[in-house]
Phi, psi and omega in degrees: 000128182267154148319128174327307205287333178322296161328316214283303176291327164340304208285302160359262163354298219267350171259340201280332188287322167317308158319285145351303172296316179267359160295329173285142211258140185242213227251141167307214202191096164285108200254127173276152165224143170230149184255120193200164168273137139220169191262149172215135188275132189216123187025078186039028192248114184258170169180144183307131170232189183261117185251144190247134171216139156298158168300359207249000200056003165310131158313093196078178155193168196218089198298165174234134202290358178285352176279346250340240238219078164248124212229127193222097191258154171248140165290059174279017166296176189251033175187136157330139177210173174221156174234101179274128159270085181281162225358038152253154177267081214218179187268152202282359190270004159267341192305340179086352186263107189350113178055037152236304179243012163170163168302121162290160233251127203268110159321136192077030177239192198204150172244146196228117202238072171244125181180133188323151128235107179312000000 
């Protein structure tokens, strides 16, 4: 039969490790955006635009900022494209505005979009 303090310490242990466990810090959550033509009808007129979709086919997206911005967009357009990210505070080699502040993302390619949000 163990001892109380033997018990006492067991429980110990097993909440400081559980703690511990949840205390580890884990890995962010990378949201693919893919950039494509869709179609949208507008007073019976349908015709092609430039579109941002999540893999869920969701419309955009709208990050939450205690995660911040890890972002992986591909390029399904038939032409180089960019994305400039207005009203975020972000590092300027992400900005996105063509041949200024990177290269556009090469049809069938991809970009990786990592940074607080501030």
């Amino acid at each position: 039969m163990k001892s109380n303090n033997t018990w006492k310490t067991s429980v110990l242990v097993a909440i400081l490790t559980m703690g511990a466990l949840r205390a580890a810090p884990t890995e962010p959550t990378t949201v693919k955006l893919f950039v494509r033509e869709t179609p949208i009808t507008v007073l019976g007129r349908t015709v092609k635009v430039v579109g941002i979709t999540q893999g869920n086919g969701e419309q955009g997206y709208s990050p939450e900022q205690a995660k911040g911005f890890h972002v992986d967009v591909v390029n399904q357009l038939p032409i180089p494209t960019s994305i400039h990210w207005h009203c975020l505070i972000l590092p300027n080699l992400m900005d996105g505005v063509p041949f200024v502040t990177q290269d556009p993302i090469s049809p069938g390619g991809s970009r990786q979009y990592d940074f607080p949000l501030e």
